[in-house]
Steps between C-alpha positions, in 0.01 A plus 500: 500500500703362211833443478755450217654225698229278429452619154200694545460898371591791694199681640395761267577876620242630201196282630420737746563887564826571453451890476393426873745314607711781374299747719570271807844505431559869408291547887691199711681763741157689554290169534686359715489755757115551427514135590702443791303830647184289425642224699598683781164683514331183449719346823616763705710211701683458185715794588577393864593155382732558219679819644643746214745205393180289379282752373845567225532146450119487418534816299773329281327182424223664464636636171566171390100378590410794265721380221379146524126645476611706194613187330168315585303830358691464174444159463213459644615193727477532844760223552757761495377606840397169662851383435668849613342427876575116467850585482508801768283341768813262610728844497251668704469240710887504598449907571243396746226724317169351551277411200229702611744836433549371108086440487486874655774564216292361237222684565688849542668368151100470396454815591787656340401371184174724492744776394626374164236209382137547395244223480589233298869546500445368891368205418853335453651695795200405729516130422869500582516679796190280629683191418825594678297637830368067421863426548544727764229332705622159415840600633375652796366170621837339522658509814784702586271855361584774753133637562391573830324165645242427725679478857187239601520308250855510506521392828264230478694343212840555666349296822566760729 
């Protein structure tokens, strides 16, 4: 993504479909329920592990996820969403939310978006939300990501 730091343009909110990324935002409350029902349909175990607390928490960023994927509609960049997750993952991390809930998210957000976009305004949304489930995954290799682990494997690593 540019940046006017280091003298390059802002990304251009014209170059894509801004009269989507209006739709997105005029639909964020709706969405993100769509999505975080998505999720939780997709993972039933999302519900246990969050509690009601989580599932808000989720709710609320959520709403931020969708405005991120509104920007990358309207300027057709899905940097705007690969840097969104880049800077959540280490939040999420803190909360103890696995990365494997956010890829469930992502994919109820996917889902979501079925409502407002047709074809080839998904394209940008799509390539975005693909690229931050990439970061996702990258993220979730680390150690320290609170997913459920192999107890074998765990044991045999542990030595005992």
């Amino acid at each position: 993504m540019s940046h006017p730091a280091l003298g390059l343009p802002m990304p251009d909110m014209t170059a894509g479909f801004p009269a989507a990324a209006d739709r997105i935002r005029a639909a964020r409350a709706r969405l993100a329920v769509r999505a975080l029902e998505a999720a939780v349909d997709r993972d039933p175990t999302l519900r246990e592990r969050q509690g009601e607390a989580g599932l808000r928490h989720l709710l609320r960023d959520t709403d931020g996820y969708l405005e991120r994927v509104a920007l990358a509609v309207a300027s057709d960049s899905p940097a705007q969403v690969r840097e969104w997750a880049e800077w959540v993952a280490p939040v999420y991390r803190r909360r103890r939310v696995p990365m494997d809930d956010l890829i469930s998210l992502s994919e109820g957000v996917r889902v979501a978006l079925a409502a407002v976009l047709s074809g080839e305004e998904r394209g940008p949304a799509e390539r975005g939300l693909d690229q931050a489930i990439e970061v996702f995954h990258w993220h979730r290799g680390l150690s320290g990501d609170a997913r459920k682990r192999n107890r074998l494997l765990w044991a045999i690593y542990k030595g005992g």
